[in-house]
C-alpha positions in Angstrom: -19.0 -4.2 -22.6 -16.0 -6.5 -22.2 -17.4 -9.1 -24.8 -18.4 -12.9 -23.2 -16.5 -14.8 -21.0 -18.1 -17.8 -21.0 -18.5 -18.5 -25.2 -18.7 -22.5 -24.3 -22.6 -22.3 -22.9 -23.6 -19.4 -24.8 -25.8 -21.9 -26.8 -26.7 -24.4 -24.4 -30.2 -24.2 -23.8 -31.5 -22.4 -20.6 -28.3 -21.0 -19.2 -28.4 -18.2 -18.2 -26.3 -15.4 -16.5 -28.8 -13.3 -15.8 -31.3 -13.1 -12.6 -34.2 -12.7 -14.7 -33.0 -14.7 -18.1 -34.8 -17.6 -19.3 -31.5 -18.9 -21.4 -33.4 -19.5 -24.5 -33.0 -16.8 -27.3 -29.2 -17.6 -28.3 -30.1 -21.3 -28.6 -33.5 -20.9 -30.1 -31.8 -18.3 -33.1 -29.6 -20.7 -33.4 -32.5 -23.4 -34.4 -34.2 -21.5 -36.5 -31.1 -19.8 -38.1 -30.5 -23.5 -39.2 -33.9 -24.6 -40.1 -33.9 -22.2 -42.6 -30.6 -23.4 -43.7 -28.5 -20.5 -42.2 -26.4 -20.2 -38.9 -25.6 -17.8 -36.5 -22.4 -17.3 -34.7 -21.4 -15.1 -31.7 -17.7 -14.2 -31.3 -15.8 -11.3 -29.1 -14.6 -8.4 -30.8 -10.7 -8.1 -31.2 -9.1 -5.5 -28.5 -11.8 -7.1 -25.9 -14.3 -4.2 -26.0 -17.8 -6.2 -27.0 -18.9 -8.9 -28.9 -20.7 -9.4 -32.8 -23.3 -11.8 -34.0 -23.4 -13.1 -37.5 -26.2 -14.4 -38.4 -26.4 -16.1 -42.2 -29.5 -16.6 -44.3 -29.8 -18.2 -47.7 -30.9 -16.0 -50.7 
């Protein structure tokens, strides 16, 4: 795909751009990503084609 337009609500709790999406799973990795002392971030590709997730764990 052509990565995400919109990065600034791609965490923001039940938004959604989807007709069936509930908005939830970003921001709810997110919070558990960071209860267990990790994170996870979302960025688009360079060139424009897609986007990557990192997500970070502690050992």
């Amino acid at each position: 795909g052509p990565g995400i337009m919109n990065m600034a609500n791609l965490f923001v709790p039940f938004f959604t751009t989807k007709p069936d999406g509930s908005g939830i799973g970003l921001p709810l990795s997110r919070q558990i990503a960071e209860a267990h002392g990790g994170s996870l971030v979302v960025m688009n590709r360079r060139g424009g084609k897609g986007a990557e997730a990192l997500l970070r764990l502690p050992r």
